[in-house]
C-alpha positions in Angstrom: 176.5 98.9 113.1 177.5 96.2 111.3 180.9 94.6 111.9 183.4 93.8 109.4 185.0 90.8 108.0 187.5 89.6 105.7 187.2 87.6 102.5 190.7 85.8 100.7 190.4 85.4 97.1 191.2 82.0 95.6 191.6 81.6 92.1 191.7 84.0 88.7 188.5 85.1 87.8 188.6 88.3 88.7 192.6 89.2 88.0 193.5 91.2 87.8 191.3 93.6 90.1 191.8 90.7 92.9 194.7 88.4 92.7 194.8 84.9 94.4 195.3 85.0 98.1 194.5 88.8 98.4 192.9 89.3 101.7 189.9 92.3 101.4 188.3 93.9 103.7 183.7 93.3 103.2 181.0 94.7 104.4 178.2 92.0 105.6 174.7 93.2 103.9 173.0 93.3 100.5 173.1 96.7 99.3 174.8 97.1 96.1 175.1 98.6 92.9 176.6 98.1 89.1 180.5 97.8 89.2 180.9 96.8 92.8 181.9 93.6 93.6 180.0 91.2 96.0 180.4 88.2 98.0 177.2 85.8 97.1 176.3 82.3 97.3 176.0 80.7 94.1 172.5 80.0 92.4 172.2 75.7 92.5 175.6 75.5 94.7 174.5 77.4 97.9 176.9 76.3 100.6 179.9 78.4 97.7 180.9 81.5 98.5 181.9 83.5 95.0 183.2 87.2 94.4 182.4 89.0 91.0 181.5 92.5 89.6 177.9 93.9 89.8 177.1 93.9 86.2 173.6 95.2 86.3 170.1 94.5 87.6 167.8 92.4 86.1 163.9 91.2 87.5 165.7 88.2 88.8 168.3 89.5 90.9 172.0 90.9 89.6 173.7 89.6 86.6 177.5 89.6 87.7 180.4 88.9 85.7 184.2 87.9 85.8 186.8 90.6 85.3 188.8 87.8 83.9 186.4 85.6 81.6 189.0 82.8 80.3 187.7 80.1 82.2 185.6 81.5 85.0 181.9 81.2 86.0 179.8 83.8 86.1 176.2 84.8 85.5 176.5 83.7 81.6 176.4 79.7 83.2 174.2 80.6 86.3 171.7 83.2 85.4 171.4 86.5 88.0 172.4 86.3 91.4 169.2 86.6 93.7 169.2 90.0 95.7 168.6 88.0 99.0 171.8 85.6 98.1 174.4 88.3 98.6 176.4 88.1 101.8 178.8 91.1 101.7 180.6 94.0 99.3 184.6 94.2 98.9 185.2 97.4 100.1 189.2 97.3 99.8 192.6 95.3 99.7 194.6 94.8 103.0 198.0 95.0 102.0 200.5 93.4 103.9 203.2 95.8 106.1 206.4 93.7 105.3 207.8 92.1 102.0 209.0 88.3 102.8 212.1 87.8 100.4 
């Protein structure tokens, strides 16, 4: 079995599915399909961790995309995501028990 982890969200590009700071729960592995979203490391900037949406599959790996494009990077500057360069898939939100006011 493989354990879980969690992944916090910093910035926009993908608002507003996942807003800055939310905390999600991944899954460590590489399967994945269209229209999930994936933790991967980013072609040319390895040691960056980046979340976007499964577009589709191309020879080269997945083509993934921003939810929110104004501003973001995505696979239009970096080309498709290797298959062996994904670390997890967002499985869901953890939302917090309390309000602070």
């Amino acid at each position: 079995m493989t354990a879980l982890t969690t992944i916090q969200i910093i910035g926009p590009s993908m608002e507003p599915c996942l807003r800055n700071n939310d905390v999600w729960v991944a899954k460590p592995g590489k399967v994945a399909h269209p229209g999930q979203i994936i933790v991967f490391r980013e072609p040319g900037r390895p040691e960056l961790l980046s979340v976007k949406r499964i577009d589709r599959a191309t020879t080269d790996g997945w083509w993934v995309v921003a939810d929110n494009p104004v501003g973001a990077i995505d696979s239009e500057q970096f080309g498709a995501v290797p298959f062996d360069a994904v670390v997890a898939r967002l499985l869901f939100r953890i939302r917090p028990l309390f309000r602070r006011s």
